[in-house]
C-alpha positions as a LaTeX table, in Angstrom:
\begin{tabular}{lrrr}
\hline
Residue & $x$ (\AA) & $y$ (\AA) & $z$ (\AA) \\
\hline
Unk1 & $-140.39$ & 85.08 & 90.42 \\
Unk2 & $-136.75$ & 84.18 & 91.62 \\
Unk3 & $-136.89$ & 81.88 & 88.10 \\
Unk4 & $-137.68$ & 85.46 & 85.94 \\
Unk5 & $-135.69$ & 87.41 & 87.80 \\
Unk6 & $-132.28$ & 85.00 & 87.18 \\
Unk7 & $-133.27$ & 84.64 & 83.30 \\
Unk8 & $-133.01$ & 88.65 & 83.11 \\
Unk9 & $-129.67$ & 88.79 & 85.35 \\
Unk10 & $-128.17$ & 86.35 & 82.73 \\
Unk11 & $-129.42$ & 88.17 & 79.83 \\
Unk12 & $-127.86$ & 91.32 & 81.47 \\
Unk13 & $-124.41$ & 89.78 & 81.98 \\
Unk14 & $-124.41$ & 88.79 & 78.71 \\
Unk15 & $-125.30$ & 91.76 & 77.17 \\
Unk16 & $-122.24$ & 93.06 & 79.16 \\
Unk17 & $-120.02$ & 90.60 & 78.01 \\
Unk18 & $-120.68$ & 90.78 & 74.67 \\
Unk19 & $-120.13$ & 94.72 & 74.86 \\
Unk20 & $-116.70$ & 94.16 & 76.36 \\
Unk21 & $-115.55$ & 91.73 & 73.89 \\
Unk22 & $-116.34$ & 94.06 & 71.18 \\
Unk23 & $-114.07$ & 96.86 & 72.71 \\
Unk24 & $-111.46$ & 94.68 & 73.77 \\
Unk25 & $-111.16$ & 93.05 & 69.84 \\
Unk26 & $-111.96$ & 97.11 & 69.07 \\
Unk27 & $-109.14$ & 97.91 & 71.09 \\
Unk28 & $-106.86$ & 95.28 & 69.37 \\
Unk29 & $-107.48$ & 96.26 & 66.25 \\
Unk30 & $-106.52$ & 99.86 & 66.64 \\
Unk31 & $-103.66$ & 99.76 & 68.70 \\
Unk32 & $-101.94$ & 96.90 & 66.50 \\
Unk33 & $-99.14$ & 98.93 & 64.32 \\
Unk34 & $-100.03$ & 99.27 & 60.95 \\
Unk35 & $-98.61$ & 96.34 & 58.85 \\
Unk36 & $-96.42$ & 97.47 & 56.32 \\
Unk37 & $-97.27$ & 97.01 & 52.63 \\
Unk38 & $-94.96$ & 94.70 & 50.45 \\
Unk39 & $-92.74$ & 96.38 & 48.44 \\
Unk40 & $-94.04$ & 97.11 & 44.66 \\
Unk41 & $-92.78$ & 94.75 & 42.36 \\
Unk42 & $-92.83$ & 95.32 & 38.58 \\
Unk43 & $-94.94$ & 92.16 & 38.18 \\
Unk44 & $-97.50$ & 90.56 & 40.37 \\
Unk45 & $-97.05$ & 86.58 & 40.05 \\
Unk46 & $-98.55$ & 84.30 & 37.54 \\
Unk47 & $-101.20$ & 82.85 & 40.27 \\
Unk48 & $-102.13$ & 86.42 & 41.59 \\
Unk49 & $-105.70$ & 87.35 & 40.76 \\
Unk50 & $-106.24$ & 90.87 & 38.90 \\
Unk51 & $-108.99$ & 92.54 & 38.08 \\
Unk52 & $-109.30$ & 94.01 & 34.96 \\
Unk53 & $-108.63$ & 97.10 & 35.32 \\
Unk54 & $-106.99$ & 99.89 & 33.53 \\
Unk55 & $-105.76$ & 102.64 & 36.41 \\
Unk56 & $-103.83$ & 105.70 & 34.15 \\
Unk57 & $-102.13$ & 108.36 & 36.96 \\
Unk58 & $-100.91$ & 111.37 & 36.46 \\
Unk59 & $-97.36$ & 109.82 & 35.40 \\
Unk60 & $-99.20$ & 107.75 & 33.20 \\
Unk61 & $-98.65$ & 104.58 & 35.07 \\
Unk62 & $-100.01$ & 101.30 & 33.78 \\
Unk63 & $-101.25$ & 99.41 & 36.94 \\
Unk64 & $-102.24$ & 95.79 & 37.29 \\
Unk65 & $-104.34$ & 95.79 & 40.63 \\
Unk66 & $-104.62$ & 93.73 & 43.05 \\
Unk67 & $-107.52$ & 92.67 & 45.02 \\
Unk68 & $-105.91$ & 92.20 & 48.24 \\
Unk69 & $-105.98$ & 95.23 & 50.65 \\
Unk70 & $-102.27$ & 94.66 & 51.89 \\
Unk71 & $-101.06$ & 94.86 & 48.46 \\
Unk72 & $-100.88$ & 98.64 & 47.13 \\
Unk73 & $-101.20$ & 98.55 & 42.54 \\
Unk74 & $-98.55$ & 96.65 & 41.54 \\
Unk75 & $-97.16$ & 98.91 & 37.85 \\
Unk76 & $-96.89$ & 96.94 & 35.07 \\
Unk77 & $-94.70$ & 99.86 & 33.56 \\
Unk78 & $-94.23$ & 103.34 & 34.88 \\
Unk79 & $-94.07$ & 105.69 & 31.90 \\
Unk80 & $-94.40$ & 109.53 & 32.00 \\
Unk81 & $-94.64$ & 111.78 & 28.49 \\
Unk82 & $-91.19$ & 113.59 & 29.68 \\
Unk83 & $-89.55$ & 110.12 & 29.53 \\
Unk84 & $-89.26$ & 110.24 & 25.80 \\
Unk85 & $-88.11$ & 112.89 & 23.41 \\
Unk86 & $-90.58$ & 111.78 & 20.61 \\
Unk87 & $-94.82$ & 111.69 & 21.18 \\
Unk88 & $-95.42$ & 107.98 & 22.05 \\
Unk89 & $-98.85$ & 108.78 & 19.94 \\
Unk90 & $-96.39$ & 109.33 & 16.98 \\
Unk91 & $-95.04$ & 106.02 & 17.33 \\
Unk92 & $-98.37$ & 104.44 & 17.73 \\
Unk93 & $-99.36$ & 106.23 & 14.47 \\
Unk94 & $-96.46$ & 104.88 & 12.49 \\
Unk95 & $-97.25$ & 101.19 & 14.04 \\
Unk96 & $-100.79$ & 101.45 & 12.84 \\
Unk97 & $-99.37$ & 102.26 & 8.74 \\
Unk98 & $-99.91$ & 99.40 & 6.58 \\
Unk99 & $-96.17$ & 99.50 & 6.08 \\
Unk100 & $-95.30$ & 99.02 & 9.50 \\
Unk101 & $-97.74$ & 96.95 & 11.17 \\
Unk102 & $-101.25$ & 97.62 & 10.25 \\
Unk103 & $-104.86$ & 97.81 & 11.70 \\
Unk104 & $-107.19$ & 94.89 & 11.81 \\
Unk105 & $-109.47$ & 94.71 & 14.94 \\
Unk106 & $-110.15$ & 90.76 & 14.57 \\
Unk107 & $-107.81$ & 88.24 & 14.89 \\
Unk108 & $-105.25$ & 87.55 & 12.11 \\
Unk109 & $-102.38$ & 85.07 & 11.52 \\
Unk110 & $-98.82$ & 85.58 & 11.27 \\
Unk111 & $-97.45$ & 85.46 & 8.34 \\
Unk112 & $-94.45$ & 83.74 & 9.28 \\
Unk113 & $-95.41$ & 81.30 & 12.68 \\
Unk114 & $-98.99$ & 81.59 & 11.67 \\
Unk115 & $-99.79$ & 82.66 & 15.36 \\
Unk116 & $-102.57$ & 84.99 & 16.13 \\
Unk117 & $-102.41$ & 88.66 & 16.26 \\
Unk118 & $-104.45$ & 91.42 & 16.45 \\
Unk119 & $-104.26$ & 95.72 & 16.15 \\
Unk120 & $-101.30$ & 96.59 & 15.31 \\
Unk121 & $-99.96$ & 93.52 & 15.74 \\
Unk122 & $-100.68$ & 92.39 & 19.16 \\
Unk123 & $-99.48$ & 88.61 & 19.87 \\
Unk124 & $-102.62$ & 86.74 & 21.18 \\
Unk125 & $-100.79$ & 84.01 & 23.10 \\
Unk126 & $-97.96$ & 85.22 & 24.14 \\
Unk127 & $-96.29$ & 83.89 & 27.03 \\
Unk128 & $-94.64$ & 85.66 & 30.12 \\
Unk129 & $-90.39$ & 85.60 & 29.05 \\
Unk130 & $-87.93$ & 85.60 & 31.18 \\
Unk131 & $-85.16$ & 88.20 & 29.94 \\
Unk132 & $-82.10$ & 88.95 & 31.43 \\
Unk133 & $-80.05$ & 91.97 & 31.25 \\
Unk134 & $-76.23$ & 90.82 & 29.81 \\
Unk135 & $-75.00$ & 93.92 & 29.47 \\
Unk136 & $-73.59$ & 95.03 & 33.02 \\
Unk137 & $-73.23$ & 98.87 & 32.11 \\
Unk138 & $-77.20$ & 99.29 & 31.16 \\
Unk139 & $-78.87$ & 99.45 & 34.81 \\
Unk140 & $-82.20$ & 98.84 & 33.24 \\
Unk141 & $-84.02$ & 95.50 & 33.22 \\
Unk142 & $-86.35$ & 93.80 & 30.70 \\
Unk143 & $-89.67$ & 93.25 & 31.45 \\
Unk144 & $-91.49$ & 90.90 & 28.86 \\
Unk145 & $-94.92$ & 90.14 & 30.19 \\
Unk146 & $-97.54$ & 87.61 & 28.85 \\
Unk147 & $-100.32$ & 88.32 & 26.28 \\
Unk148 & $-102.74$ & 87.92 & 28.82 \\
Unk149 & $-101.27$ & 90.43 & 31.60 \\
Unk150 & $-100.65$ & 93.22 & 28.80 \\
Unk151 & $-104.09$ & 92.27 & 27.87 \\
Unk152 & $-105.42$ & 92.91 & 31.59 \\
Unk153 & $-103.57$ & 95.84 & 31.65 \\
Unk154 & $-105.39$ & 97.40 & 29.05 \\
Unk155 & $-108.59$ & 97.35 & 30.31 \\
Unk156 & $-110.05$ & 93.89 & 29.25 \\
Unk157 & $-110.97$ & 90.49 & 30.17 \\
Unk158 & $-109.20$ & 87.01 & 30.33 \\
Unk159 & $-112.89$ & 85.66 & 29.44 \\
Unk160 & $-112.87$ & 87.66 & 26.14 \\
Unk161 & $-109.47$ & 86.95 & 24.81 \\
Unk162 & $-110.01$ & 83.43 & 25.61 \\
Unk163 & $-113.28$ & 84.02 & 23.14 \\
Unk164 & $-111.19$ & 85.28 & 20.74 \\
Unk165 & $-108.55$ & 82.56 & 20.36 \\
Unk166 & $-110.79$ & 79.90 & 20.16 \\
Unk167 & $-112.65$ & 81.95 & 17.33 \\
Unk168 & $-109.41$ & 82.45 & 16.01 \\
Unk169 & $-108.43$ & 78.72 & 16.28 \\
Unk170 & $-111.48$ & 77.63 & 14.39 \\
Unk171 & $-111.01$ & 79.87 & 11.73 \\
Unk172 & $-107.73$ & 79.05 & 10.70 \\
Unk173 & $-108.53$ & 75.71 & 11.06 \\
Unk174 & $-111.48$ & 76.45 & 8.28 \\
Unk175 & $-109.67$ & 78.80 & 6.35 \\
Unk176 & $-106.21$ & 78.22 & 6.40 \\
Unk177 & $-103.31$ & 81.10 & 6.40 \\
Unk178 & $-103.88$ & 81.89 & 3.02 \\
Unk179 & $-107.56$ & 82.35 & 2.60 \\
Unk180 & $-107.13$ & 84.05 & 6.38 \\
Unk181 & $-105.12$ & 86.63 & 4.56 \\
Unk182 & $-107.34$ & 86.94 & 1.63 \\
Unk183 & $-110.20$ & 87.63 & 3.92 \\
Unk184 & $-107.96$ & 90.72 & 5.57 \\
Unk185 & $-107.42$ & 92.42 & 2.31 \\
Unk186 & $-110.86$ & 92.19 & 1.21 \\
Unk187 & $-112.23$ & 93.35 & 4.66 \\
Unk188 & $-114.48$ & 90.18 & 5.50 \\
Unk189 & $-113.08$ & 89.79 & 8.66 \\
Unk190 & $-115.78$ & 91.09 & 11.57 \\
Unk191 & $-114.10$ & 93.12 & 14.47 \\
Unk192 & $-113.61$ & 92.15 & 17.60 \\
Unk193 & $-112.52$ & 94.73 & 19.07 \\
Unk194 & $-113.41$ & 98.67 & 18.85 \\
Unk195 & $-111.24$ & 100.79 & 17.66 \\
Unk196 & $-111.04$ & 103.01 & 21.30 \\
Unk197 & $-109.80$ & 98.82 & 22.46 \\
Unk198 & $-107.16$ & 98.05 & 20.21 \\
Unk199 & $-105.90$ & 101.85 & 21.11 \\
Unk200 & $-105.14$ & 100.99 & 24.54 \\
Unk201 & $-104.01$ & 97.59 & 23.61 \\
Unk202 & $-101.74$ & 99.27 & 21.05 \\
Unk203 & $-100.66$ & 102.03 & 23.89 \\
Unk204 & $-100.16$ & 99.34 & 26.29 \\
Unk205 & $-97.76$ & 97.11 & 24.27 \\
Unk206 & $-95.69$ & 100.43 & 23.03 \\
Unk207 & $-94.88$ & 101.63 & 25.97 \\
Unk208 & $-93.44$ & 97.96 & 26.88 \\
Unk209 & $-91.59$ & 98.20 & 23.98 \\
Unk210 & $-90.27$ & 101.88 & 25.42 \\
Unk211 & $-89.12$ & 100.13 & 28.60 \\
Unk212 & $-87.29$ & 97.37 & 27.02 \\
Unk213 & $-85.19$ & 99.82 & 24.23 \\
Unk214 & $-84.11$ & 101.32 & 27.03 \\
Unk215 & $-82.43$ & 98.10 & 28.26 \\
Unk216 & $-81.33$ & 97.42 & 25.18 \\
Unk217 & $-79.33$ & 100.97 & 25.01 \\
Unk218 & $-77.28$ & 102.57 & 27.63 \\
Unk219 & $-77.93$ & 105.60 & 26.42 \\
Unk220 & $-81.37$ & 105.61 & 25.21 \\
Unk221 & $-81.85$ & 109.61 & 27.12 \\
Unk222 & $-79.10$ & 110.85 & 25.11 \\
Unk223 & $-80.63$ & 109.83 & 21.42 \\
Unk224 & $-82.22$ & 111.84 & 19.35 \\
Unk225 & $-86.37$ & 111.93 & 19.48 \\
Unk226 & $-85.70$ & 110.12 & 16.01 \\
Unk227 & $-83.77$ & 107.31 & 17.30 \\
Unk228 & $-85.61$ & 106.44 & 20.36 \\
Unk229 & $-88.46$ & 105.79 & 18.71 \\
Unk230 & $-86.89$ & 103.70 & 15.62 \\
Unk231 & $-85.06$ & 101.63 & 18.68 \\
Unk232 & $-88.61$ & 101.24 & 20.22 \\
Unk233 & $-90.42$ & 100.65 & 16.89 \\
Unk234 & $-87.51$ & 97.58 & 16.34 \\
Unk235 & $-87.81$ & 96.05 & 19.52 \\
Unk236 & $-91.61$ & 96.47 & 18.97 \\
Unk237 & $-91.69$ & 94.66 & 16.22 \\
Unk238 & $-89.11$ & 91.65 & 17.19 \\
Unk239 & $-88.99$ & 91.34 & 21.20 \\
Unk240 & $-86.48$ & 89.25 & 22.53 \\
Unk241 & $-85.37$ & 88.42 & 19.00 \\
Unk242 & $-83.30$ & 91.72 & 18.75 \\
Unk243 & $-81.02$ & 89.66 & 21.18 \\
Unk244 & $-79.72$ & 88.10 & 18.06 \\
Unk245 & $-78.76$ & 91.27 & 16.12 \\
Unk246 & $-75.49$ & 90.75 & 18.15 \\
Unk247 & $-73.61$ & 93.39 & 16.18 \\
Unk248 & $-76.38$ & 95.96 & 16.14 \\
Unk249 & $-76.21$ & 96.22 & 19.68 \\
Unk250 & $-72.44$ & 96.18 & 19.97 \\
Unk251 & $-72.29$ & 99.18 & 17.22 \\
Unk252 & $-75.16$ & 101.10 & 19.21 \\
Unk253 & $-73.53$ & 100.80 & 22.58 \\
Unk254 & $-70.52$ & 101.98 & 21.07 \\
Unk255 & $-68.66$ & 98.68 & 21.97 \\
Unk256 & $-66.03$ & 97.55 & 18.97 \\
Unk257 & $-67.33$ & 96.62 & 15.51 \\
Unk258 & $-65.57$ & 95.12 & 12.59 \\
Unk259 & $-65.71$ & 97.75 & 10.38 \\
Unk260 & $-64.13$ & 95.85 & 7.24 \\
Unk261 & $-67.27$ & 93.28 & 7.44 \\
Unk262 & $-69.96$ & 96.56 & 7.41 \\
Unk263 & $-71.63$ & 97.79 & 3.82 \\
Unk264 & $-70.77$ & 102.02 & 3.93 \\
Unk265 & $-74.02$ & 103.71 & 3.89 \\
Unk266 & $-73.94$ & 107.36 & 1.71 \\
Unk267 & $-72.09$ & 109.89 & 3.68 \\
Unk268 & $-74.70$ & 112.93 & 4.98 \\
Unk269 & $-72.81$ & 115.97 & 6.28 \\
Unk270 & $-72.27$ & 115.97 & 9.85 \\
Unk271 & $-72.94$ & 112.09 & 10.21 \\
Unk272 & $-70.22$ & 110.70 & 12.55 \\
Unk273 & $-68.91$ & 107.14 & 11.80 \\
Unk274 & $-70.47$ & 105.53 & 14.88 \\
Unk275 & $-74.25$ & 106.15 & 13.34 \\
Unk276 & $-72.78$ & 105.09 & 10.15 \\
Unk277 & $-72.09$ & 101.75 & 11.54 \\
Unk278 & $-74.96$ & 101.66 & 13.39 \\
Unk279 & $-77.36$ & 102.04 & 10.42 \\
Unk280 & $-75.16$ & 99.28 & 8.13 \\
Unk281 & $-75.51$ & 96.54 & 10.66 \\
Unk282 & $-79.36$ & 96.65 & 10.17 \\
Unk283 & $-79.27$ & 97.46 & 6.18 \\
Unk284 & $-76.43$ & 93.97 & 6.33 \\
Unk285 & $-79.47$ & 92.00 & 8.08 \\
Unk286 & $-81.77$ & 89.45 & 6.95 \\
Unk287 & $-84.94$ & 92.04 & 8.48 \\
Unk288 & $-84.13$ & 94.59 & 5.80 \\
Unk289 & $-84.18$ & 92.50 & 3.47 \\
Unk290 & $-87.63$ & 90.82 & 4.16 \\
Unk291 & $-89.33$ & 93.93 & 5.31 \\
Unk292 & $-87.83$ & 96.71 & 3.55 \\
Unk293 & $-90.05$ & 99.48 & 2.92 \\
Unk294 & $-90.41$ & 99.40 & 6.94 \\
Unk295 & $-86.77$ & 98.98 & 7.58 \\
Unk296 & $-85.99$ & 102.17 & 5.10 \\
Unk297 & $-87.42$ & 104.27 & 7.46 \\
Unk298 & $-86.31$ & 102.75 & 10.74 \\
Unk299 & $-82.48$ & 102.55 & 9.85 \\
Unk300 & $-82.73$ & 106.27 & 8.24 \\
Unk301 & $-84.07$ & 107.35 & 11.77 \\
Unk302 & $-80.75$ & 106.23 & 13.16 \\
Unk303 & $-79.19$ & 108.98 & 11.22 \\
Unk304 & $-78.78$ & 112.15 & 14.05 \\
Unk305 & $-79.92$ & 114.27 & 11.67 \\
Unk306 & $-82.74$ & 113.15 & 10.19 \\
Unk307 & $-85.08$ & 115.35 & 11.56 \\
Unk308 & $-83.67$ & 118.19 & 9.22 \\
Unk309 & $-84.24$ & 116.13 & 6.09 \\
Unk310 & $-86.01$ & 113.01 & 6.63 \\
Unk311 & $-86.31$ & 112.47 & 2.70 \\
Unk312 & $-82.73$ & 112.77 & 1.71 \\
Unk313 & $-81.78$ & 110.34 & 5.28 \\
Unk314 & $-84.21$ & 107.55 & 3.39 \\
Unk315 & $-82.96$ & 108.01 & $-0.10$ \\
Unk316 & $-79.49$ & 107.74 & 1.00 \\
Unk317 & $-80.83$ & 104.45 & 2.98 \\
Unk318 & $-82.65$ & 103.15 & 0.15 \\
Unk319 & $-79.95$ & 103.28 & $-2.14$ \\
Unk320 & $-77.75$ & 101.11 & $-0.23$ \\
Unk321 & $-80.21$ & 98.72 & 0.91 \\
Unk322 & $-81.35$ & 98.47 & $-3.18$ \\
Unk323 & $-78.34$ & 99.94 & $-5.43$ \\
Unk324 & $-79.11$ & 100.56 & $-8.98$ \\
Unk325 & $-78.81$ & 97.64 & $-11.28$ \\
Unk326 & $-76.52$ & 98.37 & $-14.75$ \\
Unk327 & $-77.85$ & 96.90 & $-17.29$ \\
Unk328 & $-75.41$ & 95.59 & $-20.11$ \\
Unk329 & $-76.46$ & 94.81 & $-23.87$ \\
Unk330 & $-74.90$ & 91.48 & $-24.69$ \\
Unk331 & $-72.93$ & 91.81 & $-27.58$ \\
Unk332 & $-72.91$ & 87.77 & $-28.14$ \\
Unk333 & $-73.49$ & 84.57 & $-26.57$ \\
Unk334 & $-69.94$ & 83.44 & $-25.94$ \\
Unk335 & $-69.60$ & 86.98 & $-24.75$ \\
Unk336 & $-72.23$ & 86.79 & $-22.02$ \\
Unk337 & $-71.41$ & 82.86 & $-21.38$ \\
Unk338 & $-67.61$ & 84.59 & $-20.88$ \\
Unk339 & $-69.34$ & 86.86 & $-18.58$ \\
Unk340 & $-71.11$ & 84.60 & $-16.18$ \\
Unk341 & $-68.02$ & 82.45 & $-15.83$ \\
Unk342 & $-66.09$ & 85.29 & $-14.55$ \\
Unk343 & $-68.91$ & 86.20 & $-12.19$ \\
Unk344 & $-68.73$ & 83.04 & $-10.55$ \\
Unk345 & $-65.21$ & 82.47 & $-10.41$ \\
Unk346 & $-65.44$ & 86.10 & $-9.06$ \\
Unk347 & $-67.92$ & 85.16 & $-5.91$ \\
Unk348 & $-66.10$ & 81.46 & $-5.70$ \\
Unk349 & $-63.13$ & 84.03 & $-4.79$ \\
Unk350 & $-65.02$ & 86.64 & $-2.94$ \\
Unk351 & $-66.15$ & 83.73 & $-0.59$ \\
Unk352 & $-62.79$ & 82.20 & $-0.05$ \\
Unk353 & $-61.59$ & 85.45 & 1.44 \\
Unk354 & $-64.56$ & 86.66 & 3.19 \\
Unk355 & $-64.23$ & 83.12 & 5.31 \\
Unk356 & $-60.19$ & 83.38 & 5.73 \\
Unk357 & $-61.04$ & 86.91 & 7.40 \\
\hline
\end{tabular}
């Protein structure tokens, strides 16, 4: 009896015990102060896990989010319609024209590096750049996150994209760029992604290019609807390499230009000199030239008026990105052999003083 009766006075006291070690860690718990949350960085790092997740708030918000419960979403970009004067669908719209970017919902190749894209135009395999802000009057900073996060961001897996590359890497490998191409035309190529997926893949990627025009210009709120979204179409298209269209940037922060060395685009009433010079550094560069149809209507968007006549801004583009040729009847041989030998003597001499200026 004295043996029973000591088994169920320990089982009692431990009971007890257990009970008060629960409210004492209870206890702990609650009265601990609440642990503040990390501040909210633009970018959670490279080794951070993140679901895939698309999270779109009332602002709009693109959120990366983070497992962790200490961590609050971390925004990939913050972007709100009243941000913007133009409709960021408009943009995407023009993006998706088969003079601007195009629409092709498998992977595709460059047709300059050869690396893949895909939508409108979506680098594949991107990396994360780091991009810093030179210009010590423009508060804003660049943000110029990998393929893969702006491909999180939207909504879909790392295990899919990686599906796609390697499809994309064998298929080169079997076609090559130029039967690759052939196959886009022609409409052989089988999707791999829906259309509602290359959408917010397309979304994602223009408001990115929103943020960084905005860094590029100090004054990106005070342009026209028009010219924010030609700046944002531009950086779109050429990401970090608008860095290199030194004078562009120096004529649309309104720093000094040399005027002399700048083609005059057609006067259009009311067009002040600044916009003038603004729109000739990009019809002078080797991007309007390669991709001109396109860069027709992004330089005549410049113009701060081109929402009243959008036709006459282009035609006054176009004709000084392509003047009309005059055509000559040769009235001899020796007269035209005369001719040519005064045309090069005449840009032997043009290119002597151009490099003495």
């Amino acid at each position: 009896m004295r043996r029973i009766a000591l088994s169920i006075l320990g089982a009692t006291l431990l009971v007890a015990l257990t009970a008060t070690a629960q409210r004492v860690v209870g206890q702990g718990v609650s009265s601990a102060p609440p642990q503040e949350s990390p501040p909210v960085q633009a970018l959670p790092s490279p080794s951070s896990p993140v679901t895939e997740k698309l999270q779109l708030q009332n602002s709009d918000a693109l959120f990366l989010t983070v497992p962790n419960p200490l961590l609050t979403a971390q925004p990939l970009f913050a972007f709100g319609d009243s941000d913007i004067k133009f409709k960021l669908e408009t943009l995407m719209k023009i993006l998706r024209d088969s003079r601007h970017e195009g629409w092709v919902l498998a992977a595709y190749p460059d047709p300059k590096t050869s690396r893949p894209l895909i939508g409108a135009g979506f680098g594949l395999d991107v990396p994360a750049t780091a991009h810093l802000q030179r210009d010590p009057l423009n508060p804003h900073t660049f943000l110029e996150p990998s393929s893969a996060e702006l491909w999180r961001a939207a909504g879909l897996t790392p295990e899919r994209l990686q599906r796609i590359l390697d499809q994309y890497d064998r298929n080169l490998a079997r076609w090559k760029k130029k039967n690759f191409r052939r196959r886009i035309k022609t409409h052989q190529l089988s999707p791999e992604l829906t259309e509602e997926e290359a959408t917010r893949l397309l979304r994602v990627s223009a408001i990115e290019a929103i943020h960084n025009a905005r860094a590029y210009c100090r004054d990106f709120d005070q342009l026209t609807a028009a010219q924010q979204m030609a700046l944002s179409e531009l950086v779109f298209q050429m990401g970090v390499n608008l860095e290199e269209f030194v004078q562009f940037l120096e004529a649309l922060n309104g720093n000094p230009v040399d005027q002399a060395s700048l083609q005059p685009v057609g006067t259009i009433e009311g067009n002040g000199d600044h916009w003038k010079a603004v729109q000739s550094t990009l019809i002078q560069s080797k991007w309007a030239r390669l991709y001109a149809s396109r860069a027709i209507t992004v330089i005549a968007m410049f113009d701060p008026h081109y929402d009243k006549d959008p036709r006459q801004a282009e035609r006054q583009v176009q004709a000084t990105l392509h003047p009309p040729v005059a055509h000559h009847h040769r009235k001899s041989h020796v007269a035209s052999t005369r001719a040519g030998n005064s045309s090069r003597d005449g840009d032997q001499v043009a290119g002597r003083r151009a490099r003495a200026t």
